[in-house]
N, C-alpha and C positions, 0 to 999 in steps of 0.2 A: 665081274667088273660092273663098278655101278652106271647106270644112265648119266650120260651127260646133256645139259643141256647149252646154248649159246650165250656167251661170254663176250662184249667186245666193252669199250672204255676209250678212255683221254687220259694222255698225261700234259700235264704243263710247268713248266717250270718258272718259278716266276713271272706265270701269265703269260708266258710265251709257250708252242707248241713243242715236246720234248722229241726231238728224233732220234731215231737208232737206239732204243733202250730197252733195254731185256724189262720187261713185266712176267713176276713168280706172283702165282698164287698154292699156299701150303698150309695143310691143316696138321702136319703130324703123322699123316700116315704116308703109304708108300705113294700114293699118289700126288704129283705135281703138276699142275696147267700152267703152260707160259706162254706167251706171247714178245712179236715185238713193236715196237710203234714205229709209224710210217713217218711221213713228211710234215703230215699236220698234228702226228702226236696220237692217231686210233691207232687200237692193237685189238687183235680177236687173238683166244685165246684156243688152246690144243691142250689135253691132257695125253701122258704118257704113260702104257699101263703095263707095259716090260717093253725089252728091246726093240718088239716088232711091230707094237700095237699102239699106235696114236688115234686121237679119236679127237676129232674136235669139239670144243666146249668143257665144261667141267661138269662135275657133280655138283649139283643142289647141297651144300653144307656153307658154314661161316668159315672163314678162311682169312689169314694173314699174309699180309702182300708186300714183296720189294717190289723197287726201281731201283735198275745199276743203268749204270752209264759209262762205260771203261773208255779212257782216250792216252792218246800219246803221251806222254809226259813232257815238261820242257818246253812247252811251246810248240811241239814237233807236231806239222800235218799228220793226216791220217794217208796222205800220199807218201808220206817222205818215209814215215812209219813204213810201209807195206813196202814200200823203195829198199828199204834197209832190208826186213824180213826174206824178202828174193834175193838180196846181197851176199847174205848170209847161207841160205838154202844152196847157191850156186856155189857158191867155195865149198862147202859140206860133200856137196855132189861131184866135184870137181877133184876134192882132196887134197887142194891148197889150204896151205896154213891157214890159221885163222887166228887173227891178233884182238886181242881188248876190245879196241876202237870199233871191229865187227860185232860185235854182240850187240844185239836190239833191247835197250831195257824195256823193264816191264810197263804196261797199261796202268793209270792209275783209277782212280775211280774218281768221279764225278758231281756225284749226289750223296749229302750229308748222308752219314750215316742212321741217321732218324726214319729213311728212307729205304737206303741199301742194304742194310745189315739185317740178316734175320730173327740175333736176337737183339736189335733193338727199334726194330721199326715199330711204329705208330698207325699205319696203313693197316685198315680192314675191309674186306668185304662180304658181303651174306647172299650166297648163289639161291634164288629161290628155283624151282622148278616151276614149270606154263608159267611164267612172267618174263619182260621182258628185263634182261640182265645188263644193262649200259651203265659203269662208274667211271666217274670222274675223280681222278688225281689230282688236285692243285699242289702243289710242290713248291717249297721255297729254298731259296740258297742258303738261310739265313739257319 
C-alpha cells in the first residue's frame, strides 16, 4: 500500500458552502479517497485499500474528482424521505402488503454532471507529498 498523505478542501456551490456531499478522488487504479463535507463545505479525505483497511489521506498522485450530492426528489424533505424509508422497512418486517404508493422513489442527484459524473467531470487535483494538500472546489449550477 502506498503512503498517504493529508487531504482536506472546500466545496461551494454557487458561492455558497456545499453540505453533505460525497467528494471521490480516483486516478484508475484500485485505490479511491473520499471524503464528505460538513456544514461549512470542508471535507478530509480517507483512502480505502481493501475491505478492512482505511487509512486516512491519499497518495501523493494527480487525481480526478467528483461531487455528488443525492436528494429526495419532488420536492420531498430529507425527513419525509427517511419517514417513508422506515414506512416501507416496517411493512417488509411486519409482512403486510405493500402497495405502489409504498415505495420510496429514488435520490436524484444534485450537481451538474460536469461535476458528478466520472466520465465527465472537469475537477482535478495533484496530491503532492510534505506539502500541505487543502483544494478548493467552486461549483456552479450552471
Amino acid at each position: 500500500m502506498p503512503p498517504t498523505v493529508e487531504v482536506k478542501g472546500t466545496v461551494t456551490l454557487d458561492s455558497s458552502p456545499l453540505t453533505d456531499a460525497d467528494v471521490v478522488f480516483f486516478d484508475g487504479t484500485q485505490y479511491t479517497a473520499f471524503g464528505k463535507t460538513d456544514g461549512t463545505g470542508r471535507f478530509t479525505l480517507k483512502t480505502r485499500f481493501n475491505s478492512e483497511f482505511i487509512e486516512p489521506g491519499a497518495p501523493a498522485r494527480e487525481y480526478r474528482v467528483t461531487v455528488s450530492k443525492m436528494i429526495p426528489p419532488n420536492g420531498m424533505s430529507e425527513e419525509d424521505y427517511q419517514s417513508k424509508k422506515m414506512a416501507l422497512r416496517t411493512k417488509r418486517e411486519s409482512g403486510e402488503k405493500i402497495l405502489e404508493s409504498d415505495y420510496v422513489p429514488s435520490k436524484i442527484e444534485s450537481i451538474p454532471a460536469k461535476y458528478s459524473v466520472a466520465s465527465q467531470t472537469t475537477l482535478k487535483a495533484n496530491v503532492k507529498g510534505n506539502q500541505e494538500n487543502d483544494f478548493s472546489f467552486p461549483l456552479t449550477s450552471k
